[in-house]
C-alpha positions in Angstrom: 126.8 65.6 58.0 126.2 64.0 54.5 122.6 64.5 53.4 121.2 61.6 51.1 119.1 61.5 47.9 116.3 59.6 50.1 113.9 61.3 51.7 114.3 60.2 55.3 116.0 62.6 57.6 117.8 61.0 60.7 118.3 62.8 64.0 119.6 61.4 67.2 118.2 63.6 70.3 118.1 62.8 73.8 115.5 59.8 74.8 114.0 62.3 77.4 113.2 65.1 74.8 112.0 62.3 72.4 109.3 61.3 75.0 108.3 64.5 75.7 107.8 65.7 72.2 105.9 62.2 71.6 103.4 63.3 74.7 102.9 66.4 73.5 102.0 66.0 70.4 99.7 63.1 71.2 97.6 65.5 73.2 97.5 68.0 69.5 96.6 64.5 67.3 99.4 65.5 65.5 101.7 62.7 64.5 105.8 63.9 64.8 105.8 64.0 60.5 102.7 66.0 60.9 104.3 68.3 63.2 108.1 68.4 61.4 106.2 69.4 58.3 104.5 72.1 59.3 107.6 73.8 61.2 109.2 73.3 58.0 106.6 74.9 56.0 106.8 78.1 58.5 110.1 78.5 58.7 110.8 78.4 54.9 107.9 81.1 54.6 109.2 83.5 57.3 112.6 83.1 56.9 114.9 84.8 59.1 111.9 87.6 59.3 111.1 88.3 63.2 107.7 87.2 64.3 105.2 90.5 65.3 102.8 89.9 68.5 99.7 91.8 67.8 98.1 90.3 70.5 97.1 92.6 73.6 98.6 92.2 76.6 97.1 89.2 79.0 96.3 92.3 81.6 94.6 94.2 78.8 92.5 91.5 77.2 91.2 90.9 81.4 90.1 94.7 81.5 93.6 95.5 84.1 96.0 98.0 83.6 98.7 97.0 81.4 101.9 98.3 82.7 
């Protein structure tokens, strides 16, 4: 794939997936540059690094018993 001087970036991705991502980020009131930005952002700052849950357990956090 060549890759331009320009600052547009071009993908072609299925119409379905297209619409969906369009719905779902209409419900965040986040527009698709908005979005694409901020993935970029992330990834560049983590990397390859592997993401750590801290978060408890959904069980635990309800006062059950983890297992």
């Amino acid at each position: 794939m060549a890759i331009g001087k320009s600052g547009r970036i071009v993908l072609e991705i299925d119409p379905a997936l297209k619409k969906e991502i369009y719905v779902s980020l209409n419900r965040t009131g986040l527009s698709l540059k908005e979005w694409f930005l901020e993935a970029v952002r992330v990834h560049l700052l983590e990397g390859d690094q592997l993401t750590l849950n801290l978060r408890p357990p959904k069980a635990r956090r309800e006062g059950g018993s983890a297992v």
